[in-house]
C-alpha positions as CSV (number, residue, x, y, z in Angstrom):
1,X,-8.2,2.7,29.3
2,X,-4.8,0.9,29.2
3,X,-4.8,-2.4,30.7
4,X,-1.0,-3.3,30.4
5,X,2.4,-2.3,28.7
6,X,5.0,-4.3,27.8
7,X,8.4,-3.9,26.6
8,X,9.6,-6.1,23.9
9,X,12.8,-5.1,23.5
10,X,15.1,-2.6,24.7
11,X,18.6,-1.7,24.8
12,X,18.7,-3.1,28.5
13,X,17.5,-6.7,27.0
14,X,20.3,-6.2,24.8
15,X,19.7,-4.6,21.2
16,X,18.8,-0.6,20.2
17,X,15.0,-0.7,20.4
18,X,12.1,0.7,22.2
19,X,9.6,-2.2,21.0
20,X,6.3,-1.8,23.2
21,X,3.3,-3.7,23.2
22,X,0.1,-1.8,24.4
23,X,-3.0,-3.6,25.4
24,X,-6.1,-0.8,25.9
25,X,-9.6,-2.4,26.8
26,X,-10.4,-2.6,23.0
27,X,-7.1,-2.3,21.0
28,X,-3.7,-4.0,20.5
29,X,-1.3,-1.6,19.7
30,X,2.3,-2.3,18.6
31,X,4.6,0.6,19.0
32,X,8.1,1.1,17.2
33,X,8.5,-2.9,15.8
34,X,11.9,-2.9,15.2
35,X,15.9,-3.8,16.4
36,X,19.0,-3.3,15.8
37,X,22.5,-3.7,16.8
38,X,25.6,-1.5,17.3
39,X,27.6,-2.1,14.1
40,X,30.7,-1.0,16.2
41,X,31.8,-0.7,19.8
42,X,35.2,0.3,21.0
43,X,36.7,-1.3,17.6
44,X,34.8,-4.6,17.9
45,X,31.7,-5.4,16.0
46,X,28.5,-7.4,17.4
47,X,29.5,-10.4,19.7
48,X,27.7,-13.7,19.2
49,X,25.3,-13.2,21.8
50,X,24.5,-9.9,20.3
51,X,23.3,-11.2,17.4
52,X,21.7,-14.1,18.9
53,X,19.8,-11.6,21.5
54,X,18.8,-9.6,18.0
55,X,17.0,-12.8,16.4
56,X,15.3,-13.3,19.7
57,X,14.3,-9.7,19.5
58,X,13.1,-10.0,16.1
59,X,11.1,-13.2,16.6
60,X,9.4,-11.4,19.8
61,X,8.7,-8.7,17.5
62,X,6.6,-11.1,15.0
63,X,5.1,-12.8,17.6
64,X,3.6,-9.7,19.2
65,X,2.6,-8.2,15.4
66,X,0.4,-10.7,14.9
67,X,-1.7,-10.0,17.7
68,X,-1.7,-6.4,17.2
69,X,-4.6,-4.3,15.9
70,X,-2.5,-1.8,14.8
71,X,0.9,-0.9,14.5
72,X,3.1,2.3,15.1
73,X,6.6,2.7,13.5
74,X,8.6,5.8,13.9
75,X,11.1,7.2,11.3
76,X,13.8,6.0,13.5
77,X,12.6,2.4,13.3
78,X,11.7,2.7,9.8
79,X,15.3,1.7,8.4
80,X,15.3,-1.6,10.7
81,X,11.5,-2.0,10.1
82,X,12.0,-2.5,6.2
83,X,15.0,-4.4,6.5
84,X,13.0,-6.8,8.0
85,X,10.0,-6.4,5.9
86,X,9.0,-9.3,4.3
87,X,9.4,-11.4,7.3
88,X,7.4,-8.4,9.3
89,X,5.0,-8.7,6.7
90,X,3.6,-12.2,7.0
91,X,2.1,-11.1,10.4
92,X,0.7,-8.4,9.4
93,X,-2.5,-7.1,7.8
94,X,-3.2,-4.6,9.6
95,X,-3.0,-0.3,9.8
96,X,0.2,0.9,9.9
97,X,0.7,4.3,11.1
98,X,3.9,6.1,10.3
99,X,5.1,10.0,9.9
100,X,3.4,10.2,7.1
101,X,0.3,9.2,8.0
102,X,-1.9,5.9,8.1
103,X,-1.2,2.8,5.8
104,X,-3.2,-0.2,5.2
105,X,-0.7,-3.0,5.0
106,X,-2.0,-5.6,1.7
107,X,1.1,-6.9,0.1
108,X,5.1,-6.8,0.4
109,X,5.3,-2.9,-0.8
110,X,4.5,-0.8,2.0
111,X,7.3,1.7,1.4
């Protein structure tokens, strides 16, 4: 049964996500770990505290994959997922389940 969902990061907390943490009574469950910004927006690029807000996103991101049991990533997160994959990495040895099926995460080459 789930106990609680929680949204990481969405494009209301200021990045292009869908980052969800969910908590069942026996699993941890880190859907779509990623985040991104709009390269450009009515001819500007990313403000300051755009990027700032994506670096809070990111570390939020960590933080919640190393509690996880398991972690779900989406071809749509996938490009911001390996961007950020040695960092994402670290905090994780754990199953990853993408498209393609499910991936025990070991080393730096998950892709």
């Amino acid at each position: 049964m789930i106990r609680k969902i929680t949204p990481i990061a969405f494009d209301s907390f200021g990045v292009r996500s869908m980052a969800t943490f969910v908590e069942t009574d026996d699993l941890r469950i880190l859907i779509d770990p990623a985040a991104s910004l709009a390269p450009i927006r009515y001819g500007f690029g990313p403000h300051l505290l755009e990027r700032q807000r994506l670096d809070e996103a990111w570390e939020a991101i960590r933080q919640y994959a190393e509690t996880a049991d398991e972690l779900e990533v989406k071809v749509a997160t996938a490009a911001e997922f390996c961007g950020r994959k040695n960092e994402m990495l670290e905090a994780l040895r754990k199953k990853l389940y993408t498209k393609y099926g499910e991936a025990e995460v070991k080393g730096k080459n998950v892709y």
